[in-house]
Biotite code that builds the C-alpha atoms (Angstrom):
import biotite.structure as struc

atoms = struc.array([
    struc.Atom([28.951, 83.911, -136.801], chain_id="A", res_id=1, res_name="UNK", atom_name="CA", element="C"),
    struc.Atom([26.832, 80.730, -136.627], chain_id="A", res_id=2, res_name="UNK", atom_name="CA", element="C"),
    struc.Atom([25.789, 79.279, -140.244], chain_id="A", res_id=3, res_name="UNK", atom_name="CA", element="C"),
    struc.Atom([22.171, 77.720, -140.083], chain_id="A", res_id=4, res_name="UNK", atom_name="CA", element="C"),
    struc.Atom([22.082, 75.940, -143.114], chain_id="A", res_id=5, res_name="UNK", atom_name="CA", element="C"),
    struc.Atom([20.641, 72.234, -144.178], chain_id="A", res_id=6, res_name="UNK", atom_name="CA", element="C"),
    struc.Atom([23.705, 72.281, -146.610], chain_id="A", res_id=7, res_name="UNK", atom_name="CA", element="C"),
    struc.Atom([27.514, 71.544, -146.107], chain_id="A", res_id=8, res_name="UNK", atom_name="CA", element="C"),
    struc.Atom([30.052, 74.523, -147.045], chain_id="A", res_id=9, res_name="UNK", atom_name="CA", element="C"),
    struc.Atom([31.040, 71.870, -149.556], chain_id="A", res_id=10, res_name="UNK", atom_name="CA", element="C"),
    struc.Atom([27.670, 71.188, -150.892], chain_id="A", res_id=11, res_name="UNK", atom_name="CA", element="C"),
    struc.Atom([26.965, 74.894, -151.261], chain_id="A", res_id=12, res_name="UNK", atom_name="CA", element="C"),
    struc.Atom([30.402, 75.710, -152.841], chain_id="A", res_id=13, res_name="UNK", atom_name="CA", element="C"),
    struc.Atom([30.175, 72.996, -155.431], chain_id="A", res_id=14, res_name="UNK", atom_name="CA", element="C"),
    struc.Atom([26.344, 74.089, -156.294], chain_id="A", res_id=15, res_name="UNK", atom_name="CA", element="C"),
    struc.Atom([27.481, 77.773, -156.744], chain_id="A", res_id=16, res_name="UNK", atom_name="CA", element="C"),
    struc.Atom([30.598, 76.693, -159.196], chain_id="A", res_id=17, res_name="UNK", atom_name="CA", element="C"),
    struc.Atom([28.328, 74.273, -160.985], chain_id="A", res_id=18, res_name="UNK", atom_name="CA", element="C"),
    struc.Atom([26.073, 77.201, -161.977], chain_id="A", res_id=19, res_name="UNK", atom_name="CA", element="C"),
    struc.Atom([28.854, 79.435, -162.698], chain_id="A", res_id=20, res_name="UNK", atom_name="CA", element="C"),
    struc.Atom([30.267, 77.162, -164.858], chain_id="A", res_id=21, res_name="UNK", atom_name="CA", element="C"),
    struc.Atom([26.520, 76.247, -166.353], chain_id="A", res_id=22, res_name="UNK", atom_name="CA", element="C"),
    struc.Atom([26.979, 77.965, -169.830], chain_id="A", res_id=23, res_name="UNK", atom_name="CA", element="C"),
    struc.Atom([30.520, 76.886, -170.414], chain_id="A", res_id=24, res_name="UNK", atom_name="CA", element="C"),
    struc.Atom([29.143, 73.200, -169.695], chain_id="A", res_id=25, res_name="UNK", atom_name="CA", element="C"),
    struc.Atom([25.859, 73.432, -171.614], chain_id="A", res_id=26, res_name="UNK", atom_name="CA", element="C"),
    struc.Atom([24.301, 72.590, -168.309], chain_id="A", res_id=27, res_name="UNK", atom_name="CA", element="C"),
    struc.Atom([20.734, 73.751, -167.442], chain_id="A", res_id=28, res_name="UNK", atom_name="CA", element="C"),
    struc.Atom([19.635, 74.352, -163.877], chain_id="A", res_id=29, res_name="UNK", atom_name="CA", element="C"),
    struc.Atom([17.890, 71.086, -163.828], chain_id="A", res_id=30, res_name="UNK", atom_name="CA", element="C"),
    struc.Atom([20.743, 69.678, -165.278], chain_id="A", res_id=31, res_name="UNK", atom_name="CA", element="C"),
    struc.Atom([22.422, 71.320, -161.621], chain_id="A", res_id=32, res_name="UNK", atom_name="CA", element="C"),
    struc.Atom([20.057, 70.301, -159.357], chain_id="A", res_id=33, res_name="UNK", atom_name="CA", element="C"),
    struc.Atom([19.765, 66.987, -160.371], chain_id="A", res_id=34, res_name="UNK", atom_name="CA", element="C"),
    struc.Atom([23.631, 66.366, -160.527], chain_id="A", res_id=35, res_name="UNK", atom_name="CA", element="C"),
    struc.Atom([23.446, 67.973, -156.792], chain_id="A", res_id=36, res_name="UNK", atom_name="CA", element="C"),
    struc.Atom([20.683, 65.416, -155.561], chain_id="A", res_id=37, res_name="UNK", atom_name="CA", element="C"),
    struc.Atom([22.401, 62.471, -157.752], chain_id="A", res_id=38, res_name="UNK", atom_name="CA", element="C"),
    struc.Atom([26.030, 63.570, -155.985], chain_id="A", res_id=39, res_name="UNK", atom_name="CA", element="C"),
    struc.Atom([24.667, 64.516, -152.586], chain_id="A", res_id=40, res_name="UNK", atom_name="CA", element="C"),
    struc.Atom([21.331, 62.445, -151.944], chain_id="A", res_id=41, res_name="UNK", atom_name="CA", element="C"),
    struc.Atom([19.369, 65.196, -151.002], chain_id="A", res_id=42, res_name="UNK", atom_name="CA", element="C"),
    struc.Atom([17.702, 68.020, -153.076], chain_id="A", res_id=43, res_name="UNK", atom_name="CA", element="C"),
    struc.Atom([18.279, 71.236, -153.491], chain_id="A", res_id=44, res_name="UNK", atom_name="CA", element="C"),
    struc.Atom([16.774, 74.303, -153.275], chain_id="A", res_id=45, res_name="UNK", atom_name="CA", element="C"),
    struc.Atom([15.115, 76.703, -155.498], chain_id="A", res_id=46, res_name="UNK", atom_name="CA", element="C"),
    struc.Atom([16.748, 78.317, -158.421], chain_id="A", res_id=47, res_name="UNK", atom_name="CA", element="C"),
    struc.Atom([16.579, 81.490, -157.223], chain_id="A", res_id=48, res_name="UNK", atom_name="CA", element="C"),
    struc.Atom([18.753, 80.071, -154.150], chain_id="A", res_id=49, res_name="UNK", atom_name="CA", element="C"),
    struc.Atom([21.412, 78.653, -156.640], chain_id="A", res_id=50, res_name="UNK", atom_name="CA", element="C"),
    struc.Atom([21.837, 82.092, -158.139], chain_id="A", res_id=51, res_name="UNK", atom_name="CA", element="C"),
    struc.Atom([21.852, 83.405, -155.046], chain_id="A", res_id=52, res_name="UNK", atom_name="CA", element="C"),
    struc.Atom([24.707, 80.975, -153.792], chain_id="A", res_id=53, res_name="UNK", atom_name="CA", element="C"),
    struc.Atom([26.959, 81.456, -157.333], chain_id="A", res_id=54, res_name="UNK", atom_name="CA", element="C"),
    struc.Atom([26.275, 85.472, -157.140], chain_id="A", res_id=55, res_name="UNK", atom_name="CA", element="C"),
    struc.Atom([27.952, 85.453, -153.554], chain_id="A", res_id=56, res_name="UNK", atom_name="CA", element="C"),
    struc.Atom([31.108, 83.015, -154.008], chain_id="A", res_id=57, res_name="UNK", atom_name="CA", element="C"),
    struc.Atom([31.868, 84.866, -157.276], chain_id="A", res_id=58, res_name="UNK", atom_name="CA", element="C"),
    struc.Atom([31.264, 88.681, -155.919], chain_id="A", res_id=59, res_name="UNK", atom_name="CA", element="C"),
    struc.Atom([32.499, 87.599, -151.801], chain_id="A", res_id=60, res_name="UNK", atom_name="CA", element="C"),
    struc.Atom([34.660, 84.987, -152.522], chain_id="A", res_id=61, res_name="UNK", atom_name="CA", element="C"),
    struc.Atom([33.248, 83.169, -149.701], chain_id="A", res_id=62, res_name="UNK", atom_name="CA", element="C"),
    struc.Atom([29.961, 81.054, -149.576], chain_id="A", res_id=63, res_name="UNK", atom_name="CA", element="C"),
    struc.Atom([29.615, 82.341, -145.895], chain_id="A", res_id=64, res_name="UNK", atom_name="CA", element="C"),
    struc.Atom([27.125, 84.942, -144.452], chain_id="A", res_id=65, res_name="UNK", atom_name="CA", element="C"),
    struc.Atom([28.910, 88.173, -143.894], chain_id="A", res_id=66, res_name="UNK", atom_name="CA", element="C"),
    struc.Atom([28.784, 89.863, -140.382], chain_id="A", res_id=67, res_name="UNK", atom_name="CA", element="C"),
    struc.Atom([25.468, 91.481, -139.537], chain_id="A", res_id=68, res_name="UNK", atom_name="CA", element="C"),
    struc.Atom([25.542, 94.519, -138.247], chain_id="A", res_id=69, res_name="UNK", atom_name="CA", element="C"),
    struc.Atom([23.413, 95.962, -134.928], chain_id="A", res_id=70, res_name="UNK", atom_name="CA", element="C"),
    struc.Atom([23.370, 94.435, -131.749], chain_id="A", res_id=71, res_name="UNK", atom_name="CA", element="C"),
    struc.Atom([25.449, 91.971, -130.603], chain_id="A", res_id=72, res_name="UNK", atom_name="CA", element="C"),
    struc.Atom([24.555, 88.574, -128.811], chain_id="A", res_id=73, res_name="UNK", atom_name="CA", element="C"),
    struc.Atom([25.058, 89.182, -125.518], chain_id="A", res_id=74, res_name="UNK", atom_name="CA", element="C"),
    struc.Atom([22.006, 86.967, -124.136], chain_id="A", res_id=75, res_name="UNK", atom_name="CA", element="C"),
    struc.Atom([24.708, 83.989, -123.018], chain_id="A", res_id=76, res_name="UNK", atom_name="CA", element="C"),
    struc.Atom([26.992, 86.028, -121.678], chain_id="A", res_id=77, res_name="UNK", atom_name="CA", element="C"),
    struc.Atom([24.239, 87.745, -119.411], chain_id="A", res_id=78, res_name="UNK", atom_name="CA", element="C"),
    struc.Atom([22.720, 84.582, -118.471], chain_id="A", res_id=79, res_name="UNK", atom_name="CA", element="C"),
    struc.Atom([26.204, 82.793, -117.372], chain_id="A", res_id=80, res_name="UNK", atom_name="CA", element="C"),
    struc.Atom([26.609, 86.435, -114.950], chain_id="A", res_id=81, res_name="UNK", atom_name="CA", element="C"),
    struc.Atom([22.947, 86.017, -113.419], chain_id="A", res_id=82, res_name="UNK", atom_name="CA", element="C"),
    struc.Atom([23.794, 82.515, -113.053], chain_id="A", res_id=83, res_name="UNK", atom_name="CA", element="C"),
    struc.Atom([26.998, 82.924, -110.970], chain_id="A", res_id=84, res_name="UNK", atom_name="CA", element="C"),
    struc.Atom([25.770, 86.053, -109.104], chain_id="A", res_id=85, res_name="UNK", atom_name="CA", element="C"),
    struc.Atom([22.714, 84.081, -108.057], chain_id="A", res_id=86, res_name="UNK", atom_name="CA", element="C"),
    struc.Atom([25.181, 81.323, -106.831], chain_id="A", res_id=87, res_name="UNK", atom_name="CA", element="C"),
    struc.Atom([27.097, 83.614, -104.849], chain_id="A", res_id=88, res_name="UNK", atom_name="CA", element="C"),
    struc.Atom([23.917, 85.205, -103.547], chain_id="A", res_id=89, res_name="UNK", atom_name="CA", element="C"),
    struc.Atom([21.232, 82.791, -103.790], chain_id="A", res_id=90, res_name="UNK", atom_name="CA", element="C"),
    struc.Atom([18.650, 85.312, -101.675], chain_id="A", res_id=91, res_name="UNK", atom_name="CA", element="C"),
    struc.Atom([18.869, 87.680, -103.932], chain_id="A", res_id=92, res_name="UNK", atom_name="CA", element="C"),
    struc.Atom([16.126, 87.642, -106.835], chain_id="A", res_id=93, res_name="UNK", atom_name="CA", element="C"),
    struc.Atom([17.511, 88.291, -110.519], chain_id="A", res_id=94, res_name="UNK", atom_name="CA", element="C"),
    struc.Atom([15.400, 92.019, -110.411], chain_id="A", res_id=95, res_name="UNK", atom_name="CA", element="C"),
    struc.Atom([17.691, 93.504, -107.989], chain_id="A", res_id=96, res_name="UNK", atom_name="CA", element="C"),
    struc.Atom([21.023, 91.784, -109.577], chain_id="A", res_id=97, res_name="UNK", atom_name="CA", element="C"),
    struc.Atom([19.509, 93.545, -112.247], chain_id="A", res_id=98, res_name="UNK", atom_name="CA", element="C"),
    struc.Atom([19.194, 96.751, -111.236], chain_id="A", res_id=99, res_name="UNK", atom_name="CA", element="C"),
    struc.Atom([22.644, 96.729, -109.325], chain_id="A", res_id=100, res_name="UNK", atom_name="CA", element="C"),
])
């Protein structure tokens, strides 16, 4: 699975430990995100994101999406066929390599 994200693995990881670890450090969430933009150079999101980003490392393990279920991407795959099929018979039209 793709990850669409503005934000490194790394960036994400180290935000998520940071707020973990906020207690233990006497570290406030402004305290976070201002260490994040000071270390980084770029903001960060909301708090409710940070949470978000600690409550999946620690519960996951992993700072990555897990795999969606329901319908597969198939929409390359299809296109690269009607591509080649067309190639092979260019005087067909796509609706009847469609239906065949």
């Amino acid at each position: 699975m793709t990850e669409i994200s503005v934000f490194t693995f790394e960036e994400r990881l180290i935000a998520a430990v940071w707020v973990h670890d906020c207690i233990r450090n006497d570290m406030t969430i402004e305290d976070i995100r201002s260490a994040f933009t000071e270390r980084f150079g770029k903001p960060t999101l909301s708090r409710s994101n940070l949470y978000l980003w600690e409550k999946k490392v620690f519960e996951t393990g992993s700072i990555l999406d897990q795999a969606k279920s329901g319908r597969p991407e198939t929409r390359k795959e299809t296109c690269a066929d009607v591509q080649e099929s067309l190639q092979h018979s260019p005087k067909k039209s796509s609706r009847i390599v469609q239906e065949q």
